[in-house]
KOLVO-524425 format. One record per residue (C-alpha): residue in one letter; chain; x, y, z. Coordinates in steps of 0.1 Angstrom, whole numbers. Example, Ala and Ser with C-alpha at 12.3 -4.5 7.8 and 13.67 -1.06 7.14 Angstrom:
<rs>
  residu  chaine     xx     yy     zz
       A       A    123    -45     78
       S       A    137    -11     71
</rs>
This chain:
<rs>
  residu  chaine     xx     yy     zz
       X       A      0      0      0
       X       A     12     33     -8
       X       A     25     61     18
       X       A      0     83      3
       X       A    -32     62      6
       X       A    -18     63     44
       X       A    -37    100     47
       X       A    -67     82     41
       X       A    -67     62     77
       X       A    -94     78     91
       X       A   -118     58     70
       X       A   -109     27     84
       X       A   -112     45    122
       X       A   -149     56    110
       X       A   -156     22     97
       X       A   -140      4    127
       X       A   -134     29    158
       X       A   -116     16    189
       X       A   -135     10    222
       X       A   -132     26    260
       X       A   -126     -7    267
       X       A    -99    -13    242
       X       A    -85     19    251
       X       A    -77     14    288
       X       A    -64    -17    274
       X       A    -36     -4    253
       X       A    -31     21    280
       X       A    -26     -6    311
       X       A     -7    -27    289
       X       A     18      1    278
       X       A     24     16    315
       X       A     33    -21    325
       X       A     58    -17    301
       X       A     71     13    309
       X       A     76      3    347
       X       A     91    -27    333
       X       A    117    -13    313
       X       A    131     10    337
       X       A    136    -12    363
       X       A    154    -35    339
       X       A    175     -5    326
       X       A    179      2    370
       X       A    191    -33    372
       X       A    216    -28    342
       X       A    231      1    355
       X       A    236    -11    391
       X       A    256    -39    371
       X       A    276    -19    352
       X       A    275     17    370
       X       A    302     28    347
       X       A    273     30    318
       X       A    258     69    338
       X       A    290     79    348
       X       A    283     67    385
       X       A    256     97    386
       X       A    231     97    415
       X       A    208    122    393
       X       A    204     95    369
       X       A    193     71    395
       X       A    170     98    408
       X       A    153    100    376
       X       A    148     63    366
       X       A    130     61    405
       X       A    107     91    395
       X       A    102     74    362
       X       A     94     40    380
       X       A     73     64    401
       X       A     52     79    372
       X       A     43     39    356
       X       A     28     30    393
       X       A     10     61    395
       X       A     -3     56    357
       X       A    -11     24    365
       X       A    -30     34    397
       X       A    -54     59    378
       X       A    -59     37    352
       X       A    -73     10    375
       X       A    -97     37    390
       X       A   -109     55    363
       X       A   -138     40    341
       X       A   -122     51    309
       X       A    -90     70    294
       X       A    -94    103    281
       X       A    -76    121    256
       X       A    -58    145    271
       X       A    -48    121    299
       X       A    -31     98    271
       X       A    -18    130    256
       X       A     -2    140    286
       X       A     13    107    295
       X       A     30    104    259
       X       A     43    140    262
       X       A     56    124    295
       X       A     76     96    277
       X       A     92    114    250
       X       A    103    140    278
       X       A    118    112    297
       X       A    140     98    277
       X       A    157    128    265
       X       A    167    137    302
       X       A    181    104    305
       X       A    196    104    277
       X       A    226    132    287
       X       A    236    104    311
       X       A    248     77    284
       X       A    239     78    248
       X       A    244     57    216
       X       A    226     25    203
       X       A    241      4    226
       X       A    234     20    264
       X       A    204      7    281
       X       A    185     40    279
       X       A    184     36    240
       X       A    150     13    245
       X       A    133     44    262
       X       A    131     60    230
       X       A    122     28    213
       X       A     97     23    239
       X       A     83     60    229
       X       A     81     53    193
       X       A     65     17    199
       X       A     38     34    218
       X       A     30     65    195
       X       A     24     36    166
       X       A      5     14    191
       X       A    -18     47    203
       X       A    -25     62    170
       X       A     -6     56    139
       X       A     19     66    114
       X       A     16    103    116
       X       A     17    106    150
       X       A     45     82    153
       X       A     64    102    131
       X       A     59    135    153
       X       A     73    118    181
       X       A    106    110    164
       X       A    106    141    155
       X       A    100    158    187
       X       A    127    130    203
       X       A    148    146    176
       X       A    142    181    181
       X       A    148    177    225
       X       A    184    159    215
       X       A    195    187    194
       X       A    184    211    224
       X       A    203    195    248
       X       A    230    197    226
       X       A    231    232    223
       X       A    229    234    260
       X       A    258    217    259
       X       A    275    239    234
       X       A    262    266    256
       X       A    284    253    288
       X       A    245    249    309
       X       A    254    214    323
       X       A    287    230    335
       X       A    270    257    350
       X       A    247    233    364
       X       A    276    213    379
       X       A    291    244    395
       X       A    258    253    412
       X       A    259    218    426
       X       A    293    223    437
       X       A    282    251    458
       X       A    250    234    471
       X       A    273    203    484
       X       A    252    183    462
       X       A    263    155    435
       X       A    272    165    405
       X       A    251    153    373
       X       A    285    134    355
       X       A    269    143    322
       X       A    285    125    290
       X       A    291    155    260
       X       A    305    127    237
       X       A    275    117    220
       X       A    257    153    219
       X       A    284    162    190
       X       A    263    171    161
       X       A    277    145    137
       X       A    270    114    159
       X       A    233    135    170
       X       A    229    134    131
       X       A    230     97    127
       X       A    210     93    157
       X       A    182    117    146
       X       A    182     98    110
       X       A    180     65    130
       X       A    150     76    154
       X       A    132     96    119
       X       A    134     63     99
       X       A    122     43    126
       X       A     96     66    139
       X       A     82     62    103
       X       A     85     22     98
       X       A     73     18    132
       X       A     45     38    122
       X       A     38     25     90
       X       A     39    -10    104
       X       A     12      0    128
       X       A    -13     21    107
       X       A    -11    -14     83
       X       A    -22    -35    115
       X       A    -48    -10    126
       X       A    -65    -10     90
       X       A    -63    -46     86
       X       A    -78    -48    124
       X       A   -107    -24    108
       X       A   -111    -41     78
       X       A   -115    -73     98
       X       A   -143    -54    119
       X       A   -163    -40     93
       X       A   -166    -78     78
       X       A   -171    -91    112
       X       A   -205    -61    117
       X       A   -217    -73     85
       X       A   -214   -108     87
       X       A   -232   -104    115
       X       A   -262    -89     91
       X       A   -262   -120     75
       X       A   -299   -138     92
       X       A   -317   -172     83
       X       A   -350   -157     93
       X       A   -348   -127     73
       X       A   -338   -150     40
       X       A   -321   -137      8
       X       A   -341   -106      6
       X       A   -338    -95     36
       X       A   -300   -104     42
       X       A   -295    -86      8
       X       A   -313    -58     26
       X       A   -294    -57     57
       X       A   -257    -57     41
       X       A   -263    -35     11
       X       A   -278    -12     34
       X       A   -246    -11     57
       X       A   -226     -9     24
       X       A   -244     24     10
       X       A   -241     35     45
       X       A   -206     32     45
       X       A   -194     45     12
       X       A   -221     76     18
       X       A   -230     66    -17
       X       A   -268     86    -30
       X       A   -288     53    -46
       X       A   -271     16    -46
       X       A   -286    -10    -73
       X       A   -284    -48    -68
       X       A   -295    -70   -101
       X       A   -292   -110    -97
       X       A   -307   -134   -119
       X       A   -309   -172   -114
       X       A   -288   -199   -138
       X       A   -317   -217   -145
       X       A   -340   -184   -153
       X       A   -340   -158   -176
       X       A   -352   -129   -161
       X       A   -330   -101   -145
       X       A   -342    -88   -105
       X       A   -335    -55   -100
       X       A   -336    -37    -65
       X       A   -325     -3    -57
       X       A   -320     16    -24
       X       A   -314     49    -17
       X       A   -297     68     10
       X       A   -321     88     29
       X       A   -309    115     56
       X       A   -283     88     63
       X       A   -301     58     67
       X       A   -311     36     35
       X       A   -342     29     21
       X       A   -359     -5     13
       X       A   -354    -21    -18
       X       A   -378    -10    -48
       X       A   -382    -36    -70
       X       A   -376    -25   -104
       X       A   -399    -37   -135
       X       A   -380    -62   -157
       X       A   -371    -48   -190
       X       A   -355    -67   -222
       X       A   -322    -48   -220
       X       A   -317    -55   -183
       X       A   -291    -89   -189
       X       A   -270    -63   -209
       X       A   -275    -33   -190
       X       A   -267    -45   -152
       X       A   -250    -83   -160
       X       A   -226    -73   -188
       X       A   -197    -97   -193
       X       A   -166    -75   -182
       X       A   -132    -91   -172
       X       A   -132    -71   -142
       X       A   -148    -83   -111
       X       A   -146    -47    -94
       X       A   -148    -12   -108
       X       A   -147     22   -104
       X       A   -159     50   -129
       X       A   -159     87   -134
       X       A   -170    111   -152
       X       A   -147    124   -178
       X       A   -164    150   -200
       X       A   -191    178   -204
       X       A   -226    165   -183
       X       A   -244    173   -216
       X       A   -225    148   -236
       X       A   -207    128   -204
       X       A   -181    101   -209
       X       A   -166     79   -185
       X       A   -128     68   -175
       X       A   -129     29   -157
       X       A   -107     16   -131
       X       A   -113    -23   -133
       X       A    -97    -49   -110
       X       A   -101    -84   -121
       X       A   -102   -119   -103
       X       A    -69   -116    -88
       X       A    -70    -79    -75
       X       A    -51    -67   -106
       X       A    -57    -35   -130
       X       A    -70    -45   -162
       X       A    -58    -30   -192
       X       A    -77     -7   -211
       X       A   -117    -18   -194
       X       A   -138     -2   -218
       X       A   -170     20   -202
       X       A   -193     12   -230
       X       A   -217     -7   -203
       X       A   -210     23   -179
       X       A   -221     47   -201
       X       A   -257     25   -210
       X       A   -264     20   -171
       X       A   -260     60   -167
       X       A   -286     61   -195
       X       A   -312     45   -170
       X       A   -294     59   -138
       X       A   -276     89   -146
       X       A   -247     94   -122
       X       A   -213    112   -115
       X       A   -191     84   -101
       X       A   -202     45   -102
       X       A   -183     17    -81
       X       A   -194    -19    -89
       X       A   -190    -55    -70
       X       A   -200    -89    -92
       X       A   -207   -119    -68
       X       A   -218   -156    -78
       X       A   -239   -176    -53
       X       A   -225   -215    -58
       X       A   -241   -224    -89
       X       A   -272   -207    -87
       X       A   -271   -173    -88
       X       A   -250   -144   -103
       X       A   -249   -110   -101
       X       A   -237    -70    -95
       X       A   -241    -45    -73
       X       A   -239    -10    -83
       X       A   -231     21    -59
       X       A   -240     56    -77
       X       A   -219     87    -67
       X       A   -203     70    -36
       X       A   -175     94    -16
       X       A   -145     74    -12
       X       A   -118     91      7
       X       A    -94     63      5
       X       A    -69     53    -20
       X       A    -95     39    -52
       X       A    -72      8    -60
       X       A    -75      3    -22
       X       A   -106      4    -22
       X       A   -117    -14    -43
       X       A   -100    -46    -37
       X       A   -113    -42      3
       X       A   -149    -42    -14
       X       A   -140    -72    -36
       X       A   -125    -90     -3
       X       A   -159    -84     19
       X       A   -180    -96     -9
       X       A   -157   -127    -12
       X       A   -164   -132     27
       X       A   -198   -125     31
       X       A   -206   -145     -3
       X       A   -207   -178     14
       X       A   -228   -166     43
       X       A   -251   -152     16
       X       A   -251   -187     -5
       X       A   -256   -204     30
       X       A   -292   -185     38
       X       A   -300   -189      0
       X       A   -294   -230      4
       X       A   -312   -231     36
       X       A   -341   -211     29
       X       A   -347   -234     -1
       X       A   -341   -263     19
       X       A   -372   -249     45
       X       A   -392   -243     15
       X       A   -388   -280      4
       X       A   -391   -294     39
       X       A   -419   -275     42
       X       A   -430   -289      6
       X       A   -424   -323     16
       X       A   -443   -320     48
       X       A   -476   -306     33
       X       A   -471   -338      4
       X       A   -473   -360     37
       X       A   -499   -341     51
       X       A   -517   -348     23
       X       A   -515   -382     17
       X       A   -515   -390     54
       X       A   -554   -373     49
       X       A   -560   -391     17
       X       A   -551   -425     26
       X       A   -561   -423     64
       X       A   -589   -397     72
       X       A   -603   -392     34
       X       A   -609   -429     28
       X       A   -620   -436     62
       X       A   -650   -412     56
       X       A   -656   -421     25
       X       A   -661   -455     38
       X       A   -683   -445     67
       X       A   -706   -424     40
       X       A   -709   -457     20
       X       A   -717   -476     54
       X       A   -743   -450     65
       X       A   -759   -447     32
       X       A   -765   -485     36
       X       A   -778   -483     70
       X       A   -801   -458     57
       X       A   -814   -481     28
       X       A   -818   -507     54
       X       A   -833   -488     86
       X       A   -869   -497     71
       X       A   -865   -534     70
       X       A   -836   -542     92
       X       A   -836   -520    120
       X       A   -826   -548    145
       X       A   -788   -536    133
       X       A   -793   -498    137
       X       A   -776   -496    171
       X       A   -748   -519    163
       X       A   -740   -503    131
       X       A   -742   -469    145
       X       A   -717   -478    172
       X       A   -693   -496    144
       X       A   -696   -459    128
       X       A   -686   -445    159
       X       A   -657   -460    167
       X       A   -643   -453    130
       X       A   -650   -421    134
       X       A   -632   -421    170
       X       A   -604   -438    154
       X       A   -601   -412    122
       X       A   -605   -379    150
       X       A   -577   -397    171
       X       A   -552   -402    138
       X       A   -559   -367    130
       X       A   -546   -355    164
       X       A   -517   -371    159
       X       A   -511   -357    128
       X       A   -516   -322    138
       X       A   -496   -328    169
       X       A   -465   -341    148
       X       A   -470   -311    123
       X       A   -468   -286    152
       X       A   -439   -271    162
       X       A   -419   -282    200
       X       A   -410   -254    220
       X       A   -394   -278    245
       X       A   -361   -273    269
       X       A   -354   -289    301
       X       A   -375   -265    318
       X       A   -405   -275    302
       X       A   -393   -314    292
       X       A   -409   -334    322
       X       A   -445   -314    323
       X       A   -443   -315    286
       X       A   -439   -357    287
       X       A   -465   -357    314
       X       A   -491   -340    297
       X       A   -481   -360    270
       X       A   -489   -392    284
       X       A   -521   -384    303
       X       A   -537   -368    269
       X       A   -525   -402    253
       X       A   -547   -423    284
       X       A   -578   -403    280
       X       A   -581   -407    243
       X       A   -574   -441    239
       X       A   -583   -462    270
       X       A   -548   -473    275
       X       A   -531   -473    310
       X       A   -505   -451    307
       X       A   -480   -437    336
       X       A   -449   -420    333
       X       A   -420   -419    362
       X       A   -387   -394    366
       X       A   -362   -388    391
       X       A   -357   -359    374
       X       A   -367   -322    383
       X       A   -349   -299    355
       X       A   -327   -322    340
       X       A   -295   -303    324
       X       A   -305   -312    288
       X       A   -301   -296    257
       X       A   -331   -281    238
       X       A   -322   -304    203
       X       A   -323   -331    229
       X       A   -352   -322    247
       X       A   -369   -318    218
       X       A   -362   -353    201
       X       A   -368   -371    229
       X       A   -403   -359    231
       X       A   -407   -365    197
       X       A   -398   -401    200
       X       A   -422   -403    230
       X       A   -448   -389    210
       X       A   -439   -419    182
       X       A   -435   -447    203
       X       A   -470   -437    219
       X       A   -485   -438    184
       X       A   -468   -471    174
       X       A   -481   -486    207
       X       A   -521   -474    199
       X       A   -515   -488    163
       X       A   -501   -517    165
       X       A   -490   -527    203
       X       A   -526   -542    210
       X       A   -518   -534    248
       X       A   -536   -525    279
       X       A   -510   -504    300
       X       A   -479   -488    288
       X       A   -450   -471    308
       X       A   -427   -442    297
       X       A   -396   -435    325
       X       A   -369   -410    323
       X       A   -336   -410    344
       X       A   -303   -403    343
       X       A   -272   -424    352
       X       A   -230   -433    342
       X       A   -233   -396    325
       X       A   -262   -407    302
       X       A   -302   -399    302
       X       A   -322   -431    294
       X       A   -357   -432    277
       X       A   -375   -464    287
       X       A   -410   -472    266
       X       A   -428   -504    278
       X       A   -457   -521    270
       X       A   -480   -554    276
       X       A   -490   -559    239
       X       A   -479   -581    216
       X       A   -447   -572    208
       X       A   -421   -568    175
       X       A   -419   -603    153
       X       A   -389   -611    164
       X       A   -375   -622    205
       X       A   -349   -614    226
       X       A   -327   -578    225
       X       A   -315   -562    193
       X       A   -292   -528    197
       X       A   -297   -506    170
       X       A   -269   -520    147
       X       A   -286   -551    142
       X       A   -317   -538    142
       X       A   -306   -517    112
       X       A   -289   -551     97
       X       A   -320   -569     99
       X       A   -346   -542     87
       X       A   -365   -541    122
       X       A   -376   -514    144
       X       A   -394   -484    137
       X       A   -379   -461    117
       X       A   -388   -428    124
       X       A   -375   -432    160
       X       A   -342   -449    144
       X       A   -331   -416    127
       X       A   -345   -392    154
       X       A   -323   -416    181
       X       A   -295   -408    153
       X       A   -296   -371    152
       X       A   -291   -368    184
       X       A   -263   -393    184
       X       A   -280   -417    207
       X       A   -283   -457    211
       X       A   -316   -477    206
       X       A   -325   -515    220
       X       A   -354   -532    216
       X       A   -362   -557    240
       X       A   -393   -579    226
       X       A   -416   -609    237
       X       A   -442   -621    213
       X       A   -475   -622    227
       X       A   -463   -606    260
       X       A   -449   -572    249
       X       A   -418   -546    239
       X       A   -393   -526    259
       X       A   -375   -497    241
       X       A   -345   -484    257
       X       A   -328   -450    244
       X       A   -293   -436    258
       X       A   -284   -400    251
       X       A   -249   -389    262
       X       A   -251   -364    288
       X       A   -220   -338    272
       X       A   -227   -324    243
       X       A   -193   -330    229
       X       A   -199   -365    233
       X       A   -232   -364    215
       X       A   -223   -344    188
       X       A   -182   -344    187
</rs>
């Protein structure tokens, strides 16, 4: 990236600004340093005091320095949040610091040579590359004063004054204060004020680029579907790029017909989309074949008669040479504009398309730009696809569902009253001469009709939707199981140790669902007069336990689900819900005498579902 586009940073601080939180943060972390490094450079120097000369001013200082970190420290523990000119005044502080020190013992390779790389470090970690810059500079600008107090015999003064107070004297070292060596030290702190800098304003707008993804990913919803999540992130995008109208066109692979939404930016907050009517230029108009997968246009030319010059990156993030602005200058037919940037996305197989932003106000660096704009569409693409695939997978679940619906009513409840009608249209014929078998056929009409009104329950109870968690799981089985004894005349009792067991909702919810089943199975085919359902837990597993007195599966003994799966046995719906949930099944069976199912659920989730 180039130096120039570094100007341009406060974008990327808009897009993605620092928190309080982040602040004291940086703050905390950077006086720790600084109370670190001087006692190291106090332990180095009470090695070696030869390195200051012996001076017990230099000592003095680094204490008051020390001093300073624990008091920064202090204030930053108390106070809820760092202001401004409290980190403006501490920084001020550290670039003051070591300059004094620095008359003590100078030169890359003294101990107080880190202070100022300390200084530098933090300038780039507060702020950035200009800022970092003006520190080395100021650095620069105190060393060159001290020299000239040098030059100017005020340290020997200073000594002499000391002399006459009784007090040490400061043991100064004029060596490295001469201005050739000063020069190549000033060099050395400019150049690495400004790679220091510039390595820090790259981290900060990668940290923002990250962020802006990371806020609009988070615009990507299930439950608002394509539309919607279209909405939501093409909305933040116009936002963003303070752009006056944005246009979105998309057409399917397997279609021919070109959708066309457009948004507008309205007192700072976008619009809803406005569906636009199809036309027969649209596929060349808004889905033009172009080599580059990002653009940028702008006007080049009188308004009356406008041309356009194009800045095209292709799939790689490189300039391609010589885009022609032929389709720019037919979309600004339909939407006239100044400035145009465009985005092309493809959904897996199924959809392609553009997205159009008319007279956006970039303040960046366009290449720049434009390739962060091809990067977030990259990254929120599959997140897109992924609402896109699971939306249609709803609508064909839900598809599915109503085909059962309707075939479970067709071949259950539909035939069943067609059958009654016939039945009761022969009673009718035969009420004048046979009316001995009124009362007995009414009552065999009855209980088909009972039958049909309790199937149709079922169904509608397995087409509803389970709000169930372990809150709810052991009033919801209870219920569940006294509903199922007053409709059907069947002893049934259900027994837990449990109060609130710890269970998962996708758990919870199954295993209702495979009482709900097993309940069924036993009405439909079970024959029995009592059946039990129990739910405990034990060896870090919950256990479903359905038991009956009917008649039993066609086969005896146990069979675990593996071999029930071998063989072709068991029911099958409560096989693959005992699956989801990664779950084991055994059926224990007795011909003539009745059928225990046993479930086991791992109690951790990583267990259950790895």
């Amino acid at each position: 990236m180039p130096f120039q586009a570094l100007r341009h940073r406060f974008l990327w601080r808009q897009r993605a600004p620092i928190g309080p939180g982040e602040i004291r943060r940086i703050e905390r972390w950077l006086a720790t340093a600084r109370v670190f490094l001087a006692i190291s450079a106090l332990v180095a120097i009470r090695m070696d005091p030869g390195e200051i000369g012996y001076s017990f001013w230099a000592y003095g200082l680094l204490a008051f320095y020390i001093a300073q970190g624990v008091v920064v420290i202090l204030l930053l523990r108390r106070r809820e949040q760092s202001t401004v000119s409290f980190r403006r005044l501490v920084h001020a502080a550290d670039i003051v610091w070591p300059g004094l020190i620095s008359i003590f013992a100078t030169g890359q390779a003294n101990p107080f040579f880190l202070f100022f790389v300390f200084v530098l470090a933090a300038a780039a970690y507060r702020w950035g590359l200009w800022e970092t810059v003006a520190t080395s500079a100021s650095a620069v600008c105190l060393l060159w004063l001290e020299s000239l107090a040098f030059q100017q015999g005020f340290f020997n003064w200073v000594d002499h004054q000391l002399t006459h107070l009784h007090l040490p004297l400061l043991r100064v070292q004029a060596a490295d204060f001469e201005p050739k060596r000063l020069f190549m030290l000033s060099v050395y702190l400019l150049v690495m004020g400004l790679l220091l800098g510039y390595l820090a304003e790259q981290q900060k707008q990668l940290r923002s680029e990250k962020a802006v993804i990371a806020r609009i990913l988070g615009k990507v919803r299930v439950e608002a579907g394509l539309s919607g999540t279209l909405q939501e992130i093409v909305g933040q995008l116009l936002v963003m790029y303070g752009a006056g109208r944005a246009l979105i066109a998309s057409q399917e692979a397997t279609g021919h017909r070109v959708y066309v939404g457009e948004m507008q930016l309205r007192s700072g907050e976008p619009s809803f989309f406005h569906w636009l009517e199809p036309l027969p230029s649209d596929p060349e108009v808004y889905l033009f074949h172009s080599p580059a997968e990002t653009s940028y246009a702008w006007r080049n030319g009188h308004k009356a008669s406008p041309s356009y010059m194009l800045l095209g990156l292709d799939h790689a993030g490189l300039r391609v040479p010589d885009a022609s602005s032929d389709p720019v200058e037919r979309l600004a037919q339909q939407h006239p504009f100044g400035d145009l940037m465009t985005v092309s996305f493809i959904f897996g197989q199924e959809w392609r398309g553009r997205i159009f932003f008319l007279d956006p106000s970039l303040t960046g660096e366009m290449t720049e730009e434009l390739r962060f704009l091809q990067e977030l569409v990259r990254q929120i693409g599959p997140a897109v696809y992924n609402v896109y695939l699971l939306r249609r997978l709803r609508l064909r679940a839900g598809a599915l569902e109503r085909a059962r619906f309707a075939r479970e009513l067709h071949d259950g409840a539909v035939q069943s009253l067609i059958a009654v009608e016939m039945q009761v249209d022969v009673l009718r014929r035969q009420s004048s001469t046979r009316a001995e078998i009124v009362p007995e056929e009414l009552g065999r009409i009855q209980g088909l009709l009972r039958e049909e009104v309790l199937k149709l329950r079922e169904l509608m109870q397995q087409m509803k939707s389970l709000d169930v968690d372990s809150r709810k799981l052991i009033g919801f089985l209870v219920d569940t199981v006294e509903r199922f004894q007053r409709e059907t005349g069947i002893t049934a009792q259900f027994s837990s140790d449990l109060e609130e067991p710890d269970m998962s909702q996708p758990v919870c919810r199954e295993l209702t669902r495979i009482v709900q089943e097993g309940l069924v199975n036993v009405r439909k085919h079970s024959r029995a007069h009592a059946v039990g359902v129990r739910l405990s837990a034990a060896d870090g597993r919950w256990t479903l336990v359905i038991e009956d007195d009917g008649q039993g599966f066609p086969f005896s003994g146990r069979l675990v689900q593996a071999e029930l799966d071998a063989l072709g046995r068991g029911p099958l719906v409560i096989k693959e819900r005992v699956r989801v949930i990664a779950g084991e099944l055994a059926i224990e069976s007795t011909p003539g005498q009745g059928s225990r199912l046993e479930i086991s659920v791992p109690q951790k989730p990583e267990a259950a579902y790895g």
